[in-house]
Residue, then its C-alpha position, 0 to 999 in steps of 0.5 A: x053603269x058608266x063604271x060597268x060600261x067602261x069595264x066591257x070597254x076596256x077604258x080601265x086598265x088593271x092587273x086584276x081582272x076580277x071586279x065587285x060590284x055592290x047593288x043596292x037592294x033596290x037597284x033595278x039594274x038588267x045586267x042582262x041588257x049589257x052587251x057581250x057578257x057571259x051572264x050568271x046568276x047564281x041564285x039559279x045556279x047555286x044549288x048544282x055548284x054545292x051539289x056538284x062539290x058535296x059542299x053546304x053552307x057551313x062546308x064551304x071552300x073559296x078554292x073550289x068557288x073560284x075554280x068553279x067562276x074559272x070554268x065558266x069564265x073559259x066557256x066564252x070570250x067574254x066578261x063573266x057577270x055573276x049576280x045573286x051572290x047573296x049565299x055566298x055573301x052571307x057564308x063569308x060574313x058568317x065565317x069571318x072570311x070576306x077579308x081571304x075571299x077578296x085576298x084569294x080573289x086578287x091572286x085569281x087569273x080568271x082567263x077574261x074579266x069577271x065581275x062579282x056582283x054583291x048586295x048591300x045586305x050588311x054594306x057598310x062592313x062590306x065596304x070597309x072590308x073592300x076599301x081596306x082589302x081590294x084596290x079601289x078600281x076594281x070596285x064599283x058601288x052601285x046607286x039606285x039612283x043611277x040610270 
């Protein structure tokens, strides 16, 4: 949560404000006790996103996916938070498109920052694919552990 917290505070500076965090499946995290932040889950949300763009599972479009993460970002001053991205994980990693989703993700100019939040279903592809593909201070890799 340091990373997070250092987020929300400003401590990292980047030219990308788009960041990804990997939860681990058992991380209790209440991402709702941080101050500040506009929070999303998407779980809940999801379906009115793919309803609303006449989109499905195997019709998908990142363009229509950022520009949907771009409105909320404008509705309030402040980080955007969107947890339960499980559907659209697994989308990418059917297509083979995590690799275009982190390059389109790095051209966004989200207008506050935004952290997309992942699970660690398939992690260690997930973190190559990062590691070779996002610039490595706008990941933050969760610890069930950590407090």
């Amino acid at each position: 949560m340091e990373k997070i917290q250092n987020i929300l505070n400003e401590n990292i500076v980047s030219r990308i404000n788009a960041y990804i965090y990997l939860k681990e499946l058992k991380d209790k995290k209440n991402f709702l006790e941080l101050k500040d932040i506009n929070y999303l889950d998407f779980e809940k949300e999801g379906y009115k996103f793919f309803k609303d763009n006449n989109l499905t599972p195997t019709v998908f479009n990142r363009g229509k996916f950022f520009d949907y993460v771009k409105s909320i970002s404008l509705e309030e001053n402040k980080v955007l938070v969107i947890d339960n991205l499980e559907i659209i994980q697994n989308i990418l990693f059917a297509k083979e498109e995590f690799q275009e989703f982190f390059k389109e993700m790095e051209l966004q100019k989200f207008k506050n920052k935004v952290i997309f939040i992942f699970s660690n279903i398939r992690i260690m592809k997930l973190k190559k694919e990062l590691k070779s593909y996002y610039p490595e201070k706008n990941i933050i890799i969760g610890d069930q552990n950590e407090d």
